[in-house]
matplotlib code that plots the C-alpha trace (Angstrom):
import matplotlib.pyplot as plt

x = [0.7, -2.8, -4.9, -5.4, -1.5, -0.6, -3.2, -1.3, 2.1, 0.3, -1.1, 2.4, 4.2, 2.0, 2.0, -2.0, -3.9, -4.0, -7.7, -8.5, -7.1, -9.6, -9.7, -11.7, -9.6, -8.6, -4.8, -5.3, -7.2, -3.9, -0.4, 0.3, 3.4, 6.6, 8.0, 5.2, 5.3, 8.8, 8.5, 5.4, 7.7, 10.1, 7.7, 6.5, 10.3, 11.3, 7.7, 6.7, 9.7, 7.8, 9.8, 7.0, 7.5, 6.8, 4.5, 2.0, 2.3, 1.3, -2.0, -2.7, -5.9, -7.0, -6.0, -7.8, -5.8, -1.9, -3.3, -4.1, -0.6, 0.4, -1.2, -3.2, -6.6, -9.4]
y = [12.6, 12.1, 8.7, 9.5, 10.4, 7.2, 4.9, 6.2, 5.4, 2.1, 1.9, 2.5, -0.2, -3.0, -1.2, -1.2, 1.7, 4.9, 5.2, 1.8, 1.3, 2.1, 1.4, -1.7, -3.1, -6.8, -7.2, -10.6, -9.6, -7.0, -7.9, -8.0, -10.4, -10.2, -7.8, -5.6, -5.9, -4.6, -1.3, -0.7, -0.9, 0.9, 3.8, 4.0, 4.7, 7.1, 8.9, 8.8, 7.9, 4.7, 1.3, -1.0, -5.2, -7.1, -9.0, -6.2, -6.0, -9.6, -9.3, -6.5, -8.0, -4.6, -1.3, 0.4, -1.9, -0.9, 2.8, 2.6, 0.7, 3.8, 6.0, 7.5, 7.7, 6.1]
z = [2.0, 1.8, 0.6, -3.0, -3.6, -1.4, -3.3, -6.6, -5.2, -4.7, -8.2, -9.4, -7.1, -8.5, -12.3, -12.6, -13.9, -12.3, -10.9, -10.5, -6.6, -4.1, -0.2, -0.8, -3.2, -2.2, -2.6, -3.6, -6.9, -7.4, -8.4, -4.7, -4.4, -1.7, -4.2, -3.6, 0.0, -0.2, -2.7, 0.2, 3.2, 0.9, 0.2, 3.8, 5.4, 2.6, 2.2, 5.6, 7.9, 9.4, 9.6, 9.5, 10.6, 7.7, 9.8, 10.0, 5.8, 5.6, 7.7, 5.5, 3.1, 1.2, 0.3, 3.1, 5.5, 3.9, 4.4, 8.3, 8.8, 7.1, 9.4, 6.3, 7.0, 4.9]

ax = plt.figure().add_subplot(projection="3d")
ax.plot(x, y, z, "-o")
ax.set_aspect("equal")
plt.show()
């Protein structure tokens, strides 16, 4: 998976408009919320086999940051 198709997953898991995610995006300003957090862990083990701690998700403060704990490069 590369970064555009996993920003999109993104997009999708907090239901904004396709497009409007980029690295730099603050997940504050986004429907970020616990739920979130979870579809993200969610997508990472099915999409890319990674169990991530939910303690690395919560440092997480962009976009950019939920694609390097991803391992997807930016």
């Amino acid at each position: 998976m590369n970064q555009q198709e996993f920003i999109t997953e993104l997009e999708s898991i907090v239901m904004t408009k396709k497009g409007s995610l980029t690295p730099e995006s603050i997940l504050d300003d986004i429907n970020w919320d616990s739920m979130a957090a979870l579809e993200y862990q969610a997508l990472a083990d099915d999409k890319l086999e990674l169990q991530l701690d939910p303690t690395d998700i919560g440092i997480c403060r962009t976009v950019g940051d939920l694609c390097k704990l991803a391992g997807i490069s930016t």
